[in-house]
Biotite code that builds the C-alpha atoms (Angstrom):
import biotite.structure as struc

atoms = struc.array([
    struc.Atom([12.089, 71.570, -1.664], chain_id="A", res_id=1, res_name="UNK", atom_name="CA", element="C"),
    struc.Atom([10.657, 69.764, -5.081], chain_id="A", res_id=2, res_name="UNK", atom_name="CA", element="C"),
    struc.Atom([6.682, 69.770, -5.679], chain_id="A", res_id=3, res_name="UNK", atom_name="CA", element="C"),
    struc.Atom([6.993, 66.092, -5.444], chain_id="A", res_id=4, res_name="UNK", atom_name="CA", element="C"),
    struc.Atom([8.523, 66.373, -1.841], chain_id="A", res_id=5, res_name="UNK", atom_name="CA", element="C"),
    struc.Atom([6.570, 68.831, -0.352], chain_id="A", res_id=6, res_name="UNK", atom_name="CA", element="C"),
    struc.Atom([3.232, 67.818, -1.521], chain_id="A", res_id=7, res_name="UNK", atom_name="CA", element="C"),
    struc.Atom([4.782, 64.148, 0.324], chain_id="A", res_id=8, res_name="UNK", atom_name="CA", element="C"),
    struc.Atom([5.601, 66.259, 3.583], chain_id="A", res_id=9, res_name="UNK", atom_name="CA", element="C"),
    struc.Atom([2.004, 67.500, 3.270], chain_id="A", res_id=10, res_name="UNK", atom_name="CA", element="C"),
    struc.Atom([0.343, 63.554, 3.139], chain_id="A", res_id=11, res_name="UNK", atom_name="CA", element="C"),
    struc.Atom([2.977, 62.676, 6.057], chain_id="A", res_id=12, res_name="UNK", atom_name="CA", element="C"),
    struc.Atom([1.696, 65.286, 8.290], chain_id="A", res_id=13, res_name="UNK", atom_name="CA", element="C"),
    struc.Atom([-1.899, 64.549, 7.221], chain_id="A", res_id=14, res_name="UNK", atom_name="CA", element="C"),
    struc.Atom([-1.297, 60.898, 8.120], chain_id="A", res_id=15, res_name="UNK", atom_name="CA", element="C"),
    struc.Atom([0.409, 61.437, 11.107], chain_id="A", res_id=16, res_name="UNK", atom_name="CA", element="C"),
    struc.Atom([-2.601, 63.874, 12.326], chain_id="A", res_id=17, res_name="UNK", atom_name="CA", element="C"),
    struc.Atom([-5.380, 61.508, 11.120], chain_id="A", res_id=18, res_name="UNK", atom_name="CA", element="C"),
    struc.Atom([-2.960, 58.341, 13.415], chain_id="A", res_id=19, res_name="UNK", atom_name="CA", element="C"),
    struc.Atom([-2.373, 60.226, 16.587], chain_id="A", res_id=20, res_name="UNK", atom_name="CA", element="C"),
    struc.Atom([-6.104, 61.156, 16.369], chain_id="A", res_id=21, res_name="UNK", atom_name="CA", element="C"),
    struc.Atom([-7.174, 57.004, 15.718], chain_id="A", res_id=22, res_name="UNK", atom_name="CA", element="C"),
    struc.Atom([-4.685, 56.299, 18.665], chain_id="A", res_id=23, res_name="UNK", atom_name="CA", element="C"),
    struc.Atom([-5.610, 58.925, 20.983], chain_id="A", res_id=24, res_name="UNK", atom_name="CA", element="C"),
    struc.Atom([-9.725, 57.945, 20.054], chain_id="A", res_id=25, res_name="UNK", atom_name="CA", element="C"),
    struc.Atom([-8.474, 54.249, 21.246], chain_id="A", res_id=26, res_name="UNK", atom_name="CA", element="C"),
    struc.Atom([-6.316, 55.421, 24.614], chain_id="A", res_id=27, res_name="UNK", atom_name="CA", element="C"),
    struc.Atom([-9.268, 57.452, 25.674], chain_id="A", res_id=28, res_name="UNK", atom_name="CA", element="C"),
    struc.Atom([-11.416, 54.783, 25.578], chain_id="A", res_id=29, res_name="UNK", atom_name="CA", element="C"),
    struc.Atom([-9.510, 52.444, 28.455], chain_id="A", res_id=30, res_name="UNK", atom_name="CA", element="C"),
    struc.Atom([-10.127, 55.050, 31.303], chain_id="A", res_id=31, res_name="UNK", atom_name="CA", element="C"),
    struc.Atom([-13.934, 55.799, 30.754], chain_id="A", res_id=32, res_name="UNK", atom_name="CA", element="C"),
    struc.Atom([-14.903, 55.444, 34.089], chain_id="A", res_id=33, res_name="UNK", atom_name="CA", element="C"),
    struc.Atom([-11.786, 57.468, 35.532], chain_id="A", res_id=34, res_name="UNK", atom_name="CA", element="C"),
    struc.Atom([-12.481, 60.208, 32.766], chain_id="A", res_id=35, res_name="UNK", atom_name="CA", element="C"),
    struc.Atom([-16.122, 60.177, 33.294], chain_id="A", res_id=36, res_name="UNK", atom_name="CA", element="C"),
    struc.Atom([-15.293, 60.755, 37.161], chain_id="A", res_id=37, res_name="UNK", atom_name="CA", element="C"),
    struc.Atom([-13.488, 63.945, 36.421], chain_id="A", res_id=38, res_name="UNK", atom_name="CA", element="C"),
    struc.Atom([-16.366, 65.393, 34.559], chain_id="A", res_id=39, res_name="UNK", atom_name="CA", element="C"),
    struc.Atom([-19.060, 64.653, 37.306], chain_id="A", res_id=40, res_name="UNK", atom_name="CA", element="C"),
    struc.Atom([-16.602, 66.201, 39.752], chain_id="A", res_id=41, res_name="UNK", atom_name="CA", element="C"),
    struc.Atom([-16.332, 69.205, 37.641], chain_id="A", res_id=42, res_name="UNK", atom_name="CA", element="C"),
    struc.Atom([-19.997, 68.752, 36.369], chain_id="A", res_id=43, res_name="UNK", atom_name="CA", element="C"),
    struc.Atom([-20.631, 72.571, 36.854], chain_id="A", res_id=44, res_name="UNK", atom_name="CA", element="C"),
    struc.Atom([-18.199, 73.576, 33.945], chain_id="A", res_id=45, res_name="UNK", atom_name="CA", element="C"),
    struc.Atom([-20.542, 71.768, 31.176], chain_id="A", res_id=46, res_name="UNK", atom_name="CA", element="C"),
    struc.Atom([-23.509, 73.425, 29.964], chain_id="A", res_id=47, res_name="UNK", atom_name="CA", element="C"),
    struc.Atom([-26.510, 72.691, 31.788], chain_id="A", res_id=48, res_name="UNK", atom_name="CA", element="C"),
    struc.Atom([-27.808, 70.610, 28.992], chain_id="A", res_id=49, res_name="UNK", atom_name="CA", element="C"),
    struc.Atom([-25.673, 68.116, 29.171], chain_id="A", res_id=50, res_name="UNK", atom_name="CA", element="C"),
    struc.Atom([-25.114, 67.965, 33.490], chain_id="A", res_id=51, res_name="UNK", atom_name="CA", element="C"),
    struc.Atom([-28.109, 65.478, 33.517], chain_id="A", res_id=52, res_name="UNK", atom_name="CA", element="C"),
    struc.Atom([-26.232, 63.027, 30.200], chain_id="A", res_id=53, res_name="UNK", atom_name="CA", element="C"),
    struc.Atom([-23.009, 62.793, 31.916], chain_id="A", res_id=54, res_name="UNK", atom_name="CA", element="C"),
    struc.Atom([-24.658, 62.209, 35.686], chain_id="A", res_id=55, res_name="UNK", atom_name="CA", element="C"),
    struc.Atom([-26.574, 59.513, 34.344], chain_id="A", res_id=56, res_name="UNK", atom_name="CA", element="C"),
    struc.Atom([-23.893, 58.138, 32.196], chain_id="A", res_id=57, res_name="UNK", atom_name="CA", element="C"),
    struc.Atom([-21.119, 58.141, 34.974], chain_id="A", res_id=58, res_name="UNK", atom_name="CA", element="C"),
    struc.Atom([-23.173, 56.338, 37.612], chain_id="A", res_id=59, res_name="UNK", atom_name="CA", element="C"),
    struc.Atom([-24.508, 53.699, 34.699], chain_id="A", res_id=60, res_name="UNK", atom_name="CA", element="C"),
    struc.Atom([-20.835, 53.104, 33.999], chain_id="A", res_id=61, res_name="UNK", atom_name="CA", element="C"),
    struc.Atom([-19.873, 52.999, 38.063], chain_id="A", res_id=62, res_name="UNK", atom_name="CA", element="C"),
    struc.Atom([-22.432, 51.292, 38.587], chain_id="A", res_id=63, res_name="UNK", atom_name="CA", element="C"),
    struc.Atom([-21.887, 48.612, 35.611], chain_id="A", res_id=64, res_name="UNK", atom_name="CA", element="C"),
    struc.Atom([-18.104, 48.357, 36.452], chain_id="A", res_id=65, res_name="UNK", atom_name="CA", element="C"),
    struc.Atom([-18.788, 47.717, 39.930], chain_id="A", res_id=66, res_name="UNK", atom_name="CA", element="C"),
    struc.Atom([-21.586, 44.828, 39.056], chain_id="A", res_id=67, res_name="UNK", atom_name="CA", element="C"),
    struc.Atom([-20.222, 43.351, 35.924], chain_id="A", res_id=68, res_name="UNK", atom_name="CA", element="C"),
    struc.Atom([-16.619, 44.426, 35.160], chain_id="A", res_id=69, res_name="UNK", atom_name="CA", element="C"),
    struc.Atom([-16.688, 42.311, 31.964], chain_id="A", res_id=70, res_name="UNK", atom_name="CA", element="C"),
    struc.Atom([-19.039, 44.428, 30.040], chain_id="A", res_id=71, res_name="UNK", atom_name="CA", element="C"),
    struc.Atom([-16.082, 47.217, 30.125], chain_id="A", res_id=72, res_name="UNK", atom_name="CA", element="C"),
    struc.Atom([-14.069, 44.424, 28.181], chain_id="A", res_id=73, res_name="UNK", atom_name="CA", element="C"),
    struc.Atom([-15.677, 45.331, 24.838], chain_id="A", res_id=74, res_name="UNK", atom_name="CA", element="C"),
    struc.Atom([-14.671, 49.176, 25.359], chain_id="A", res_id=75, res_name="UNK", atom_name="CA", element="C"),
    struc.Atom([-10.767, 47.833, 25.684], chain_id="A", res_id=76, res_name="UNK", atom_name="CA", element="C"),
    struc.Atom([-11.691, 46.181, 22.504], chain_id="A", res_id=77, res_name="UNK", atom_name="CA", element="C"),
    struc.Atom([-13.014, 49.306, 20.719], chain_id="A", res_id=78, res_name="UNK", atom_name="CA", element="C"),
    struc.Atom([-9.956, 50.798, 22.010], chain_id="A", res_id=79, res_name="UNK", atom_name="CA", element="C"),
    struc.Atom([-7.609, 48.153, 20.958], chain_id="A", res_id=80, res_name="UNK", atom_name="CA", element="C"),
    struc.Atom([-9.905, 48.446, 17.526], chain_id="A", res_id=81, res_name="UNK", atom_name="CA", element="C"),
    struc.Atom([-9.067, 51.896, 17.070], chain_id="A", res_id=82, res_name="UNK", atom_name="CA", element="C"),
    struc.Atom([-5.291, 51.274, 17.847], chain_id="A", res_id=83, res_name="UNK", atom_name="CA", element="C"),
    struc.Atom([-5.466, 48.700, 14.776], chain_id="A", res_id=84, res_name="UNK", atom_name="CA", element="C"),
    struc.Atom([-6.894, 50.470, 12.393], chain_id="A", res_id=85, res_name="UNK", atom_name="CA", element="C"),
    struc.Atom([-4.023, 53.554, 13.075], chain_id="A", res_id=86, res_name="UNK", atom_name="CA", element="C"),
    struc.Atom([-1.340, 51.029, 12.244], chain_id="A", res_id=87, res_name="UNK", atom_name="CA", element="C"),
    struc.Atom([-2.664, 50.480, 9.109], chain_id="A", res_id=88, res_name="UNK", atom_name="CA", element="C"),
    struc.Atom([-1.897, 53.846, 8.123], chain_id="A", res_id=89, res_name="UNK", atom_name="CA", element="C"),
    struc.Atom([1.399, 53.040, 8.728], chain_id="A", res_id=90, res_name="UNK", atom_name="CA", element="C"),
    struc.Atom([1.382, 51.995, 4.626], chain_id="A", res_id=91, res_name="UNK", atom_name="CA", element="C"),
    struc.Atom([0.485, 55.020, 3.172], chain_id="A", res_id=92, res_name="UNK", atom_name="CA", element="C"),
    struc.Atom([2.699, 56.865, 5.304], chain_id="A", res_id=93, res_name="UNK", atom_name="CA", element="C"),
    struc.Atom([5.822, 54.648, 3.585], chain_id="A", res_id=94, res_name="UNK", atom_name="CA", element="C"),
    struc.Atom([3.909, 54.429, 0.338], chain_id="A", res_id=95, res_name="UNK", atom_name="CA", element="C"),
    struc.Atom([0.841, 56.687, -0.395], chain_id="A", res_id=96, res_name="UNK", atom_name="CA", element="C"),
    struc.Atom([0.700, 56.142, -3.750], chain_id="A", res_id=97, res_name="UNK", atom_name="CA", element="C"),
    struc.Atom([0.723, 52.295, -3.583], chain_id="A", res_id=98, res_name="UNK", atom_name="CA", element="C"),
    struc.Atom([-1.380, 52.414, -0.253], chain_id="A", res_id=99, res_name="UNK", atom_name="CA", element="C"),
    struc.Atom([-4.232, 55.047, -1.012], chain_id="A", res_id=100, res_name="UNK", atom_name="CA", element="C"),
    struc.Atom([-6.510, 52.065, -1.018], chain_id="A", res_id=101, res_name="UNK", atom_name="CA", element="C"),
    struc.Atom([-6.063, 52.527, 2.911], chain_id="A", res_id=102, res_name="UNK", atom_name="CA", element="C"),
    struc.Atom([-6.717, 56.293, 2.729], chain_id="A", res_id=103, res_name="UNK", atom_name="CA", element="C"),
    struc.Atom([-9.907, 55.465, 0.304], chain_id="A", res_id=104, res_name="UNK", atom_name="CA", element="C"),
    struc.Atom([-11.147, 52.610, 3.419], chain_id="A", res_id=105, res_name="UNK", atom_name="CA", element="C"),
    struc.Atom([-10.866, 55.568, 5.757], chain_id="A", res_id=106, res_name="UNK", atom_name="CA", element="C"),
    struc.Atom([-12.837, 57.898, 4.083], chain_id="A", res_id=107, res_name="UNK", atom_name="CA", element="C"),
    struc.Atom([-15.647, 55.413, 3.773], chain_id="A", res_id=108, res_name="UNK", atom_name="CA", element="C"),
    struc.Atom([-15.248, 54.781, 7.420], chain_id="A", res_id=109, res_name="UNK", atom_name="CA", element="C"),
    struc.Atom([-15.559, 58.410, 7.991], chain_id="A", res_id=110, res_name="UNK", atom_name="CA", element="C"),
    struc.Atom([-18.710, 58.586, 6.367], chain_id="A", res_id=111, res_name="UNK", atom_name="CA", element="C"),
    struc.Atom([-19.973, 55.493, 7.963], chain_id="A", res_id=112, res_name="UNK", atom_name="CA", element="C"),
    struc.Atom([-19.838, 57.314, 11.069], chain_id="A", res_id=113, res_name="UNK", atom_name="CA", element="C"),
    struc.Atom([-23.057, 59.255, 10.355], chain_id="A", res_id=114, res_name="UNK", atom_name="CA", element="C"),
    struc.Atom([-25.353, 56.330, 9.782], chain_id="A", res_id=115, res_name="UNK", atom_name="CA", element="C"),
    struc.Atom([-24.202, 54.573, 12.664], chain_id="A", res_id=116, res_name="UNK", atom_name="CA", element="C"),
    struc.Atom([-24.585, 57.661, 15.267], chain_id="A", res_id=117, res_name="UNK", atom_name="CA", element="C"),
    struc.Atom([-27.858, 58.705, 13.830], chain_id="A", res_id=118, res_name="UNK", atom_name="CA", element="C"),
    struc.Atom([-29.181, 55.404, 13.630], chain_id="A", res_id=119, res_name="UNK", atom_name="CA", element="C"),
    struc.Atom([-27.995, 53.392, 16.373], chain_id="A", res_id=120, res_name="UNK", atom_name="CA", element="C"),
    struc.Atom([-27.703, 56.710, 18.816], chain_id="A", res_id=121, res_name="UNK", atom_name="CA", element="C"),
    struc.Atom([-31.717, 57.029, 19.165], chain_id="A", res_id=122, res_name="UNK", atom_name="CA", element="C"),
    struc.Atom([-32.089, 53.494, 19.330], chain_id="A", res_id=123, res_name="UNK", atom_name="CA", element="C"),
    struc.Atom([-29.826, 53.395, 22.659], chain_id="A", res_id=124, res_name="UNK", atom_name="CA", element="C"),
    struc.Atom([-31.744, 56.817, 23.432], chain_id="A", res_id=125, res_name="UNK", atom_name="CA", element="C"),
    struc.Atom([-28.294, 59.294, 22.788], chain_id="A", res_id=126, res_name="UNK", atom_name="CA", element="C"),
    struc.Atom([-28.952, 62.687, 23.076], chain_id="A", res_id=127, res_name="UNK", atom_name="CA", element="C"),
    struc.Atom([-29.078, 64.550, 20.051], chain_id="A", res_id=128, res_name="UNK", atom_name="CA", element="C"),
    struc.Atom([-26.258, 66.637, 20.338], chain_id="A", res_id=129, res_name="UNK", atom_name="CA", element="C"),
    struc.Atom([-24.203, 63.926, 21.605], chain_id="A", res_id=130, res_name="UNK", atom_name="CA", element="C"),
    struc.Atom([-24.876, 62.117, 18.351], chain_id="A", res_id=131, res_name="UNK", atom_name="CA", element="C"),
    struc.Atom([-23.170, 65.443, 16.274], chain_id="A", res_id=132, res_name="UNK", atom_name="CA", element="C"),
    struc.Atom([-20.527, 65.095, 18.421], chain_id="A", res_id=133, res_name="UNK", atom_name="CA", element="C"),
    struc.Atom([-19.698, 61.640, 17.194], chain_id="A", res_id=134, res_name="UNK", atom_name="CA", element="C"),
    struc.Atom([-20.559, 62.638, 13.962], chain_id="A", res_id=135, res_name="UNK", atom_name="CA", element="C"),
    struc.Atom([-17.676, 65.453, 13.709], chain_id="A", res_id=136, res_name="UNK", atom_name="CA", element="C"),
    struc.Atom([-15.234, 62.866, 14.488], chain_id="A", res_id=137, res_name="UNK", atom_name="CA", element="C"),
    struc.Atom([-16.218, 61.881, 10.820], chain_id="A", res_id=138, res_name="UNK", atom_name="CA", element="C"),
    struc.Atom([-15.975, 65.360, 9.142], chain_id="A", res_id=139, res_name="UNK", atom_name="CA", element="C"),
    struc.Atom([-12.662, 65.952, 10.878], chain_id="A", res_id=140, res_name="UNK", atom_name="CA", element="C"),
    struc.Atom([-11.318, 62.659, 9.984], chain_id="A", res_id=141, res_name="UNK", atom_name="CA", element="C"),
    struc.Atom([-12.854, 62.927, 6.371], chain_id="A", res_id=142, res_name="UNK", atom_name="CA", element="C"),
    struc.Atom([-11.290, 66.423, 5.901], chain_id="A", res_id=143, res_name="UNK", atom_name="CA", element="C"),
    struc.Atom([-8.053, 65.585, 6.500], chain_id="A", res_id=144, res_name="UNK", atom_name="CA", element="C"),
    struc.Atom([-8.256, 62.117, 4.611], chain_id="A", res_id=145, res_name="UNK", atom_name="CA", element="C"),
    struc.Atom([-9.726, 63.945, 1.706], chain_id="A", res_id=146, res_name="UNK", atom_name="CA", element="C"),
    struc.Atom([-7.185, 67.056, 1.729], chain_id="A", res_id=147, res_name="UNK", atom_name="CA", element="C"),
    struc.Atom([-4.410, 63.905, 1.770], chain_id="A", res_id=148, res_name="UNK", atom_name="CA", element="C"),
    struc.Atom([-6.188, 61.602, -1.009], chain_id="A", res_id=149, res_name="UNK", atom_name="CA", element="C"),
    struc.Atom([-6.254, 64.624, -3.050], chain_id="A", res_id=150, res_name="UNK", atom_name="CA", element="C"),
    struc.Atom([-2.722, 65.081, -2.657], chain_id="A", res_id=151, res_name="UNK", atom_name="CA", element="C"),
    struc.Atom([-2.027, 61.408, -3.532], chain_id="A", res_id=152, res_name="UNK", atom_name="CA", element="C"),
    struc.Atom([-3.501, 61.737, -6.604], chain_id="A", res_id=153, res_name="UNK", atom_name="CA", element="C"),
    struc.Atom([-1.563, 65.516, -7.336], chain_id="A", res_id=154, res_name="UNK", atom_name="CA", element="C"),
    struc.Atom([1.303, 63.027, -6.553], chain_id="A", res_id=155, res_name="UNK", atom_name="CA", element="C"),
    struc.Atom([-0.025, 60.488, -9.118], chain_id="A", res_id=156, res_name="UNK", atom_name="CA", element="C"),
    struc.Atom([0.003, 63.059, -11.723], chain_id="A", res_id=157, res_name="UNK", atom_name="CA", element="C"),
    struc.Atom([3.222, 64.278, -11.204], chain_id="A", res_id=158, res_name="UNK", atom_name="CA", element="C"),
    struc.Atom([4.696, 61.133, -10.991], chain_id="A", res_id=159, res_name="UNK", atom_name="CA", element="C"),
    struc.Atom([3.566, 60.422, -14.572], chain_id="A", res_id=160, res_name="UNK", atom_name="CA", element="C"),
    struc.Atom([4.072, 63.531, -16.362], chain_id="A", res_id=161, res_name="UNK", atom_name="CA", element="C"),
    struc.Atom([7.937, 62.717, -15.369], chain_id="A", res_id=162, res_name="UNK", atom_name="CA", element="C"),
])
């Protein structure tokens, strides 16, 4: 295999990974209530720390879904959201060179993550470590972006030194 084609094998599996992640992120977000069920019924397998968050987060969403099944709506949209933005990856999968612009947008939206969680998180009183979670879906999504814009731009090079 050439430089030029493996270092484009690496991007596509970097792609792919930081996709299946966005899509799975968005799928997961349809069954909250369902998934959020499961971990009450199996409550005593989380720390004790957090039995008292997801209690009180599965019988506000129960309880919400049962009252006013419309609120849920703008979860399907976050969802949806995160289904979106995947397919726009589907560029600089065909083209990274001529699409890193799109790998560039999710790296800011990686980082955007932190002010958000650590902002907005105390504000609709979020547990602490629930907040880090969120966060490390930016540093995993920003590692692998970064690992693949740097090999876009290894790419780059090569492609001009030919």
């Amino acid at each position: 295999m050439t430089s030029e084609k493996k270092i484009r094998h690496r991007i596509k599996i970097l792609i792919v990974l930081f996709i299946v992640g966005l899509v799975l992120s968005g799928v997961t977000a349809f069954p909250i209530e369902s998934q959020l069920a499961i971990a009450y019924g199996n409550i005593s397998l989380f720390p004790e720390f957090m039995r008292e968050w997801i209690t009180s987060v599965y019988f506000a969403v129960k309880t919400t879904n049962e009252t006013f099944p419309y609120l849920s709506y703008g979860t399907d949209w976050l969802a949806f959201a995160h289904i979106v933005i995947a397919v726009a990856f589907i560029g600089p999968l065909r083209d990274p060179v001529k699409n890193i612009w799109v790998i560039e947008f999710g790296m800011i939206a990686c980082v955007m993550v932190f002010p958000l969680a650590l902002i907005a998180g105390p504000i609709r009183q979020i547990p602490f470590y629930w907040r880090l979670i969120d966060c490390s879906f930016g540093v995993f999504g920003m590692a692998l972006l970064y690992v693949c814009y740097q090999n876009i731009l290894a790419l780059i090079k090569l492609q001009e030194s030919n």
